[in-house]
MARNUKOL-975016 format. One line per 3 residues: number of its first residue (from 1); their letters; for each residue y, z, x of N, C-alpha, C. Coordinates in nm, 2 decimals, decimal comma. Atoms other than C-alpha are relative to their C-alpha. Example, Ala and Ser with C-alpha at 12.3 -4.5 7.8 and 13.67 -1.06 7.14 Angstrom:
2
1	as	-0,12 0,00 0,09 -0,45 0,78 1,23 0,12 0,00 0,09; -0,11 0,00 -0,09 -0,11 0,71 1,37 0,11 0,08 -0,08
This chain:
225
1	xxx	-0,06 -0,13 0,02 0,45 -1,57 1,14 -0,07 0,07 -0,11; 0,09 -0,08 0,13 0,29 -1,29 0,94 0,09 0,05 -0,12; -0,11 -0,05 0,11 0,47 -1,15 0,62 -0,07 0,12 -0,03
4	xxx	0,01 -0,12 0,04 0,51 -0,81 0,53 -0,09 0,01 -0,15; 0,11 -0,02 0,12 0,22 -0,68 0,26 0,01 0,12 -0,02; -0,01 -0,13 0,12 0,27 -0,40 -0,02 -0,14 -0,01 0,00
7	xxx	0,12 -0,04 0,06 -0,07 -0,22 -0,06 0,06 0,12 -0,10; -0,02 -0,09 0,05 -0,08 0,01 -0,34 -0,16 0,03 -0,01; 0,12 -0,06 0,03 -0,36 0,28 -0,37 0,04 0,10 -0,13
10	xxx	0,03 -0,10 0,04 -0,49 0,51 -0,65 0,04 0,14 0,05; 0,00 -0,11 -0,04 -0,49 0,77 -0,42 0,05 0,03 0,14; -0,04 0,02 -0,10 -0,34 0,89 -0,06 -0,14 -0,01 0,10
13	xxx	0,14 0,03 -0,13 -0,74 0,85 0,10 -0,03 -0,11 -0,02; 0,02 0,13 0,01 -0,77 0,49 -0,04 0,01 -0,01 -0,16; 0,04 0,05 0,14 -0,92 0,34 -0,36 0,13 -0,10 -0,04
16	xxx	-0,13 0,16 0,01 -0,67 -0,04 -0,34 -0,02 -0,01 -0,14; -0,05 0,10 0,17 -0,48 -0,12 -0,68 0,00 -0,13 0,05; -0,05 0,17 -0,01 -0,39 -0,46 -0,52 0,10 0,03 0,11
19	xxx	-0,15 0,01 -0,15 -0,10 -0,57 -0,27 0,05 -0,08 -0,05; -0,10 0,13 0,02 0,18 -0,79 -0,27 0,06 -0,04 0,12; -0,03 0,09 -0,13 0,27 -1,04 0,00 0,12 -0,04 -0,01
22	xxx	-0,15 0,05 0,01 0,64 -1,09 0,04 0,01 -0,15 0,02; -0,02 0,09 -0,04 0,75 -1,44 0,07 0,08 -0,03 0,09; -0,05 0,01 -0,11 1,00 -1,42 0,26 0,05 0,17 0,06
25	xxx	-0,01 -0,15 -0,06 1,05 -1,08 0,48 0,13 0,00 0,04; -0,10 -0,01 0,05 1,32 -0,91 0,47 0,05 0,02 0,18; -0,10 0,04 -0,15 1,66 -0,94 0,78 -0,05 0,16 0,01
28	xxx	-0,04 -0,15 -0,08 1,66 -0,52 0,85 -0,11 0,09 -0,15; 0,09 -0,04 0,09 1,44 -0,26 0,73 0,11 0,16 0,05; -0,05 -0,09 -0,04 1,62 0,09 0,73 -0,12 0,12 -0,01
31	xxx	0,07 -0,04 0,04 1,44 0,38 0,81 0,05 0,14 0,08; -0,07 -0,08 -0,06 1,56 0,76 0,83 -0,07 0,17 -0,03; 0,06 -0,12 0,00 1,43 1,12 0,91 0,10 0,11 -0,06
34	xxx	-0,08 -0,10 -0,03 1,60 1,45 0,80 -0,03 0,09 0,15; 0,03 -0,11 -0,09 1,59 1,72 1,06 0,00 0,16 -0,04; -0,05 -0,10 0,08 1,60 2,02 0,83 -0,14 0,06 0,00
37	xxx	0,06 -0,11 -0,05 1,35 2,33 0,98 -0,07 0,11 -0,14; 0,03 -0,07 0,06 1,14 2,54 0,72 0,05 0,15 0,05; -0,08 -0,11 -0,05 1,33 2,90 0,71 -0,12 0,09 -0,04
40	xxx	0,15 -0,08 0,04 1,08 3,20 0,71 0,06 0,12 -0,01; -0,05 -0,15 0,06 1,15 3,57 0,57 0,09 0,04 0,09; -0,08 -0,06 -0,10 1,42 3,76 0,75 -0,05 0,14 0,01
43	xxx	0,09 -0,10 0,01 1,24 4,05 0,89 0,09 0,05 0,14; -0,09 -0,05 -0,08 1,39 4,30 1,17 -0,13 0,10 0,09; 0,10 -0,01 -0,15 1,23 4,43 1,50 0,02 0,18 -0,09
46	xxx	-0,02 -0,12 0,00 1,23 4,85 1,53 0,12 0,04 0,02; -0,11 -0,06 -0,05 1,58 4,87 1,65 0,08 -0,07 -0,12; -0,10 0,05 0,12 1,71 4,68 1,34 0,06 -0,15 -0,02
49	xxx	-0,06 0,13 0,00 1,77 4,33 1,46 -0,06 -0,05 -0,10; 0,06 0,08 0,06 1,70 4,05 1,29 -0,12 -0,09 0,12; 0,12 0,06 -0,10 1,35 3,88 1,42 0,00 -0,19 -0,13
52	xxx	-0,03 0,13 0,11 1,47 3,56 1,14 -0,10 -0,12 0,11; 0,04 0,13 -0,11 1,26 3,25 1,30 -0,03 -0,14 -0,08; -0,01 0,14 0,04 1,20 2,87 1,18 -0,13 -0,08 0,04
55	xxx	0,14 0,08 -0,07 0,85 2,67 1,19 0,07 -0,15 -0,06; -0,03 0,07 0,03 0,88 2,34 1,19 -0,11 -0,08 -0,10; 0,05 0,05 0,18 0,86 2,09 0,85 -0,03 -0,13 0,04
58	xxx	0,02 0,12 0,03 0,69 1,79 0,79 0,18 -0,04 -0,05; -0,09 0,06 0,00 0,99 1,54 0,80 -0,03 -0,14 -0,05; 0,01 0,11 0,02 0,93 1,23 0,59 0,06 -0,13 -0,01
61	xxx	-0,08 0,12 -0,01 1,04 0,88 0,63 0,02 -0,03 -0,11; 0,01 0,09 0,11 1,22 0,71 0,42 0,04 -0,14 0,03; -0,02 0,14 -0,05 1,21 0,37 0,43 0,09 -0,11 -0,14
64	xxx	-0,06 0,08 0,14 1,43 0,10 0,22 0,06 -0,15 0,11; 0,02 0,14 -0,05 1,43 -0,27 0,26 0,05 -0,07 -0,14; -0,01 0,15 0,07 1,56 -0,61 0,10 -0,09 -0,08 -0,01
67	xxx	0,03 0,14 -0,03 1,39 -0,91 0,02 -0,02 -0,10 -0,15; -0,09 0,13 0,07 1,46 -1,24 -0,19 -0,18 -0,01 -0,07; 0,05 0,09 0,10 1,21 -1,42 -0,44 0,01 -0,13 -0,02
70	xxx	-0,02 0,12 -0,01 1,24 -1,79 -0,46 -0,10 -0,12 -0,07; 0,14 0,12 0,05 1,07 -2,03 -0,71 0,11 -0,11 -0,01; -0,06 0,15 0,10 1,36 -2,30 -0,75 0,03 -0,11 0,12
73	xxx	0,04 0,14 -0,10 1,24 -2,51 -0,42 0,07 -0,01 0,08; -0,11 0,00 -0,16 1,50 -2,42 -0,16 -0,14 0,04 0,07; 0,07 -0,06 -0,08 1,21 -2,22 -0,01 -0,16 -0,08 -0,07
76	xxx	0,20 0,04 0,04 0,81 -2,39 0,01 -0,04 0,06 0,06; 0,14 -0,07 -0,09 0,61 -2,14 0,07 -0,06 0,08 -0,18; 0,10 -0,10 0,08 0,37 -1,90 -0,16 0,08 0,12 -0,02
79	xxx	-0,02 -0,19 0,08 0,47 -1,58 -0,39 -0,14 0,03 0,01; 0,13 -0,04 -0,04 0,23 -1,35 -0,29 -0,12 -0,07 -0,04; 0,14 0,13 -0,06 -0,01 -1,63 -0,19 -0,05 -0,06 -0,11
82	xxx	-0,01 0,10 0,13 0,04 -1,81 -0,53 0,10 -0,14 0,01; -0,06 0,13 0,04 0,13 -2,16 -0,57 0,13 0,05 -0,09; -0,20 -0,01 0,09 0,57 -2,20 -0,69 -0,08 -0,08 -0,13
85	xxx	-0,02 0,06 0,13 0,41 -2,45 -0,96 -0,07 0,11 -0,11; 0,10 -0,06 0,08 0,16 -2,20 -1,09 0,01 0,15 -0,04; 0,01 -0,12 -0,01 0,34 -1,88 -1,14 0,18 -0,01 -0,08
88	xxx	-0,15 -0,04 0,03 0,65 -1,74 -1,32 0,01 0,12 0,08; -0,05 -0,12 -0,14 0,84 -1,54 -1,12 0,02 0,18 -0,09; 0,00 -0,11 0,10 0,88 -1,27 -1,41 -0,14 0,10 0,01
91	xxx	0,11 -0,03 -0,01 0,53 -1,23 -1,39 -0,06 0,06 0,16; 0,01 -0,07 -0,13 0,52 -1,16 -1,00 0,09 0,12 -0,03; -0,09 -0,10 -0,01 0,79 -0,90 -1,04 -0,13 0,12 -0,09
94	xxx	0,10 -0,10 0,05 0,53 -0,71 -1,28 -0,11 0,05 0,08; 0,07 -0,05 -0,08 0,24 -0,75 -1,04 0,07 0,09 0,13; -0,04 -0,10 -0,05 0,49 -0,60 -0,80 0,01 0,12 -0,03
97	xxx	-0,01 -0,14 0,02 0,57 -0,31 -0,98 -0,15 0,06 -0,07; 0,16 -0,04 0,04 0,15 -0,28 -1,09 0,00 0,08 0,14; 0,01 -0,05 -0,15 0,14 -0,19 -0,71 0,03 0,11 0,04
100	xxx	-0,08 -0,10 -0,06 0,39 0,02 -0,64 0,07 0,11 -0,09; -0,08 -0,13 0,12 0,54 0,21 -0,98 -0,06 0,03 -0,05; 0,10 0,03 0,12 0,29 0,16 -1,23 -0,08 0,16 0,01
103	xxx	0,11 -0,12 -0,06 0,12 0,53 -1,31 -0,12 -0,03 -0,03; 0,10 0,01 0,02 -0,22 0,53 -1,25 -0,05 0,07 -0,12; 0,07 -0,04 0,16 -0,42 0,55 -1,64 -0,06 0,14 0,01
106	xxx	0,14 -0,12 -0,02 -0,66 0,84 -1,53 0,12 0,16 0,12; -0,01 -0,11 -0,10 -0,44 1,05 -1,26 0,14 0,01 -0,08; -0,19 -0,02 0,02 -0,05 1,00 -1,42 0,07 0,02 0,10
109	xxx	-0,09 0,07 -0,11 0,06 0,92 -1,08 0,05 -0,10 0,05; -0,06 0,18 -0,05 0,26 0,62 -0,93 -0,10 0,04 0,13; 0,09 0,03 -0,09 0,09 0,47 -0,68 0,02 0,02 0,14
112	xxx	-0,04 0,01 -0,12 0,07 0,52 -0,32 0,04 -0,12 0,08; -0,01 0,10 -0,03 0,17 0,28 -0,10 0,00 -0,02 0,18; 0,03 0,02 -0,16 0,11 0,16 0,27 0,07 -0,15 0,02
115	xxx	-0,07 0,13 -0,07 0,32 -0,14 0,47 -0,04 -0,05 0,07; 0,07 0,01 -0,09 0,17 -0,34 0,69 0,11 -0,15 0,05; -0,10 0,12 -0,05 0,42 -0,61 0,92 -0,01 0,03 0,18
118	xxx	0,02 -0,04 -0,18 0,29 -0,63 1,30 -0,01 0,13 -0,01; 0,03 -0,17 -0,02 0,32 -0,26 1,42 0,12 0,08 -0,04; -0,11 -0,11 0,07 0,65 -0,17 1,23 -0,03 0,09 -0,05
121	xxx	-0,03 -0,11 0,12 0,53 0,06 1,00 -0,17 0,14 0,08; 0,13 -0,05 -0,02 0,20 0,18 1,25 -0,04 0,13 -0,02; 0,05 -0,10 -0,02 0,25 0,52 1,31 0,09 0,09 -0,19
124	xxx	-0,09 -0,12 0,08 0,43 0,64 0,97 -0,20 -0,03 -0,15; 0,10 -0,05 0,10 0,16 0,78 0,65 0,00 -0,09 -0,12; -0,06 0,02 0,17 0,13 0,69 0,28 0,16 0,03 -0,02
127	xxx	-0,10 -0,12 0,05 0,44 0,72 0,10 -0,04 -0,05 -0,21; 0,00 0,05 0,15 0,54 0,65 -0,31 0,11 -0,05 0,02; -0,07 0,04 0,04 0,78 0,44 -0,40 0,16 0,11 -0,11
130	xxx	-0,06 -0,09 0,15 1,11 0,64 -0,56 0,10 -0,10 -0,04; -0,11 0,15 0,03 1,31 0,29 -0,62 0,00 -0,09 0,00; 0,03 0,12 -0,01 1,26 0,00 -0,73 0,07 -0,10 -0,08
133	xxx	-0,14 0,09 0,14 1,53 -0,25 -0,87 -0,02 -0,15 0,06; -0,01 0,17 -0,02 1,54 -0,64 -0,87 0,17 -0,04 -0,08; -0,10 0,12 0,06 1,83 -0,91 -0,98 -0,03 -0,10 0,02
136	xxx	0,02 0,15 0,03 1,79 -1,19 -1,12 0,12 -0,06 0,04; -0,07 0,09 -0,07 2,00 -1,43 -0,95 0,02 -0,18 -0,05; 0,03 0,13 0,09 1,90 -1,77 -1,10 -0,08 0,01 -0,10
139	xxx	0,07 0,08 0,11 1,78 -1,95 -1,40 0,01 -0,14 -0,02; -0,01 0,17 0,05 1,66 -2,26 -1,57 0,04 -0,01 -0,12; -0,10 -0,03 0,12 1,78 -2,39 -1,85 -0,07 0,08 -0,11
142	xxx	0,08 -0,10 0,07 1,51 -2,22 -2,04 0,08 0,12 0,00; -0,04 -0,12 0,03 1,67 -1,90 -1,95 -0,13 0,06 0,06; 0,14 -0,07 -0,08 1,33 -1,85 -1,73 0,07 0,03 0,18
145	xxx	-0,05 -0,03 -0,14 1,43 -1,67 -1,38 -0,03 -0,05 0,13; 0,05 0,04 -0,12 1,41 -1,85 -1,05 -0,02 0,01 0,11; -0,06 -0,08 -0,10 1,55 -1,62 -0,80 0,02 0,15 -0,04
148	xxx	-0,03 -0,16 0,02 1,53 -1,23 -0,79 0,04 0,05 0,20; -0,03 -0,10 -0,08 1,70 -1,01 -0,54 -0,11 0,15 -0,01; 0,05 -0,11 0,03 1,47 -0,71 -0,48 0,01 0,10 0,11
151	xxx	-0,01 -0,13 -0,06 1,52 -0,36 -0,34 -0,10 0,12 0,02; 0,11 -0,11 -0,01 1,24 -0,09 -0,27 0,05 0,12 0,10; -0,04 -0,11 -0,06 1,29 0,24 -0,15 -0,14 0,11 -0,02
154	xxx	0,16 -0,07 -0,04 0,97 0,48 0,01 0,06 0,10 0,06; -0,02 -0,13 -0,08 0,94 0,80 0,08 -0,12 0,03 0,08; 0,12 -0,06 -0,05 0,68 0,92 0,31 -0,09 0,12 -0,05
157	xxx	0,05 -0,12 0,08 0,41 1,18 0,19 -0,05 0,07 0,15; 0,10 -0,06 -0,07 0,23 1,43 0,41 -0,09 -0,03 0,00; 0,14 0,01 0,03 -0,12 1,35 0,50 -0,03 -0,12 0,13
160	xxx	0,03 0,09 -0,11 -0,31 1,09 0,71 0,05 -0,08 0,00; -0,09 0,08 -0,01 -0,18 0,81 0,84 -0,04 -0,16 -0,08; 0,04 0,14 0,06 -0,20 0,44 0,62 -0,11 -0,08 0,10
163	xxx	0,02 0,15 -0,09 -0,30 0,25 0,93 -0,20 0,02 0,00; 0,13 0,02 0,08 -0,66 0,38 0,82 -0,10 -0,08 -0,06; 0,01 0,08 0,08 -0,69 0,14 0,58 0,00 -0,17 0,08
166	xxx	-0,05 0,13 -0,07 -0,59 -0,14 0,82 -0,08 0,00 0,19; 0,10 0,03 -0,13 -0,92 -0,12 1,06 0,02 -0,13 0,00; 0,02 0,13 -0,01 -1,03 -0,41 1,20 -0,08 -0,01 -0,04
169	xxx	0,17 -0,01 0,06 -1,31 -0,59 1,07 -0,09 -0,04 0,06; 0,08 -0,05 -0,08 -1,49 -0,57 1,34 -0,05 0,11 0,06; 0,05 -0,14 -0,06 -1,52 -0,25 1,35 -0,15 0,01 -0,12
172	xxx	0,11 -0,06 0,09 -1,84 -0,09 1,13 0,05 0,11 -0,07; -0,03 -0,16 0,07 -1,78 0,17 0,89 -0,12 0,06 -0,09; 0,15 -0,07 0,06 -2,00 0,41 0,65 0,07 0,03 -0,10
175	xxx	-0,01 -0,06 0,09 -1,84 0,47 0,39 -0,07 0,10 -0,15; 0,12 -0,14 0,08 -1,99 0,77 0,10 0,05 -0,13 -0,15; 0,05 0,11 0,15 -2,08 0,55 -0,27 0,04 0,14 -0,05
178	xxx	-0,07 -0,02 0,16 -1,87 0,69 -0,56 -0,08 -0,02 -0,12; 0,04 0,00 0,12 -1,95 0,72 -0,89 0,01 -0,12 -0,06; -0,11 0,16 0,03 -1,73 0,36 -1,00 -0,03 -0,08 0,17
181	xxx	0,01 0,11 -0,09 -1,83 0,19 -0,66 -0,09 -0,08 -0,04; 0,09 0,12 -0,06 -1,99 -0,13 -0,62 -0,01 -0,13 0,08; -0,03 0,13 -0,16 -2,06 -0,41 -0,38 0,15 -0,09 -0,05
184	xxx	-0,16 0,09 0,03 -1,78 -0,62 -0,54 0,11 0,08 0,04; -0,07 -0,12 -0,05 -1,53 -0,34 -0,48 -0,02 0,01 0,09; -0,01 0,02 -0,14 -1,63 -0,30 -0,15 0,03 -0,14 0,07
187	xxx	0,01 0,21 -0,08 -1,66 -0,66 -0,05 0,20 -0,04 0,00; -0,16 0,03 0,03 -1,25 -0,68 -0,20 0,07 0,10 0,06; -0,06 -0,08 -0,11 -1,18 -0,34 -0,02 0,00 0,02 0,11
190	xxx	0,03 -0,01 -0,14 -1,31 -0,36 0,30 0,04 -0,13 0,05; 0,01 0,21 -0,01 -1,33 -0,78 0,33 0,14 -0,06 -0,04; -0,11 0,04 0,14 -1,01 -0,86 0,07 -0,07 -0,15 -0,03
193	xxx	0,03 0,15 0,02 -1,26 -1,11 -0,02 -0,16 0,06 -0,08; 0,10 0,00 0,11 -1,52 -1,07 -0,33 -0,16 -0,05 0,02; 0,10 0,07 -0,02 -1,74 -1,29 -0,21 -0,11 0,04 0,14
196	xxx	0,12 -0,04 -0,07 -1,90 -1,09 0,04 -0,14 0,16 -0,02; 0,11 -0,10 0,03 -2,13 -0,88 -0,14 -0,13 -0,01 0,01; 0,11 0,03 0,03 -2,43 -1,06 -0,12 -0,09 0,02 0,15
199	xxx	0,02 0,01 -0,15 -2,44 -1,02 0,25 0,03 0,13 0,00; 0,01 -0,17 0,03 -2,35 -0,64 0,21 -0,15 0,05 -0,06; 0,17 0,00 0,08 -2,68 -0,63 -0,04 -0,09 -0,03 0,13
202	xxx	0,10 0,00 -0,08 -2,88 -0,78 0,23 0,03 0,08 0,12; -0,04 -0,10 -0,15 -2,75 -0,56 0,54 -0,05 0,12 -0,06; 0,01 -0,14 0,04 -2,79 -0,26 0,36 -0,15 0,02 -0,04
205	xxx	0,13 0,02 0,11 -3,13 -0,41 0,18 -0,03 0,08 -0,11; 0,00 -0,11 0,10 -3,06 -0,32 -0,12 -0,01 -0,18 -0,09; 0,07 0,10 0,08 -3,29 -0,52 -0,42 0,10 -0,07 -0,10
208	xxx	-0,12 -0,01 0,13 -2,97 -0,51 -0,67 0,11 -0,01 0,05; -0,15 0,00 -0,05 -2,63 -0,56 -0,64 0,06 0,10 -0,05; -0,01 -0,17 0,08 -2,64 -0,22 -0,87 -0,07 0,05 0,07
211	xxx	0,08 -0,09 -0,02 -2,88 -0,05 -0,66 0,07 0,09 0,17; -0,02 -0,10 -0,14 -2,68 0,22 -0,47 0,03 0,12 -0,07; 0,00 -0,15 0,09 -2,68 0,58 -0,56 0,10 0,11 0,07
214	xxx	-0,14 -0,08 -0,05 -2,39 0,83 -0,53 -0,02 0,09 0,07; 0,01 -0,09 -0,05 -2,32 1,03 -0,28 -0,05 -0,10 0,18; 0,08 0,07 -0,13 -2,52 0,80 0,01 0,09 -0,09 0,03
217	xxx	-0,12 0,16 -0,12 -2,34 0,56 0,29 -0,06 -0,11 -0,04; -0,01 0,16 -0,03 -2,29 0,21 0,28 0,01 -0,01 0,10; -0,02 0,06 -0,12 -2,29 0,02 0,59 0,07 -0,16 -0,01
220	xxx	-0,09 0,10 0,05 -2,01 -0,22 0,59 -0,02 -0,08 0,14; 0,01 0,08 -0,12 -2,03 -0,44 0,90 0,09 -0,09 0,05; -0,10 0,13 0,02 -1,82 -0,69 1,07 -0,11 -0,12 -0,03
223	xxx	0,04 0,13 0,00 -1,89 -1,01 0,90 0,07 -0,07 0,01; -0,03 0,14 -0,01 -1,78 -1,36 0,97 0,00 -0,13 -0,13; 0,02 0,08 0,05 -1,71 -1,62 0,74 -0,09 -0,15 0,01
């Protein structure tokens, strides 16, 4: 079974802060539209009517979901894909909100964020997070937390749609080299795996693992482990 994954970006065209992998996914996910029409000047024909008319609005989703936490061994599995002995749970609750609240240092924005769980979330955009609450539920005798209840609440933004992000990697891409890009960065954005830069270097034939210059494509390719 797959588990639902928090991506947070920088920005709504990409640039990954990180993700977070739920442990356990949550029973119902709510998710609800307004229907409420942009209104446009009220303006009147020659005979005096009203010619009043209505375009229609971006309507964004909002989405809001439950889901549990679990380090005190009812549940064996992985917090976002971290070993229960090798992690405080306090500590995941941070990297969760790094993700998803946290403003970005440079823009003073919270992060955007994208869902990814089978094809529930395929056709909805970015959104931001406007809620984000946990309860702690358990403790040890330390007084260290072993159970959090957690709550999230998403709004949708205008703009393209997340599932962008969520090619396959078999497909080829070209992406344009940034000013702050480099193969490591790509290798963890495109791959979610660091270790394929050295095989990006040689596809691209490039002498350096520094030698790409802004402005010009990459060629990302499907590779195989």
């Amino acid at each position: 079974m797959s588990d639902l994954i928090i991506y947070g970006y920088k920005t709504k065209t990409g640039n990954k802060i990180g993700k977070f992998k739920l442990q356990l996914n949550p029973i119902a996910i709510k998710i609800s539209r307004g229907t409420q029409n942009q209104k446009q000047d009220d303006k009147k024909d020659a005979s005096g009517n009203s010619t009043e008319s209505t375009t229609a609005k971006f309507q964004p989703a909002k989405i809001d979901f439950k889901f549990t936490l679990d380090k005190t061994g009812v549940v064996n599995k992985e917090i976002n894909s971290k070993n229960l002995s090798s992690i405080a749970l306090q500590d995941e609750i941070k990297n969760l909100e790094d993700v998803t609240v946290k403003p970005n240092a440079s823009t003073h924005k919270n992060p955007y964020v994208a869902l990814k769980w089978g094809s529930t979330f395929k056709w909805f955009n970015y959104g931001q997070v406007t809620a984000l609450s946990y309860q702690f539920t358990f403790f040890d005798r330390s007084g260290n937390p072993l159970r959090a209840d957690v709550e999230i609440k998403i709004e949708e933004i205008e703009g393209s749609s997340a599932m962008r992000n969520f090619q396959s990697p078999d497909i080829t891409k070209m992406p344009l080299i940034n000013d702050k890009d480099n193969l490591v960065k790509f290798s963890i954005d495109h791959y979610d795996d660091k270790n394929y830069y050295i095989r990006i270097a040689d596809y691209n034939n490039l002498a350096s693992i520094r030698d790409m210059k802004n402005g010009n494509k990459i060629i990302l390719p499907p590779l195989r482990k």
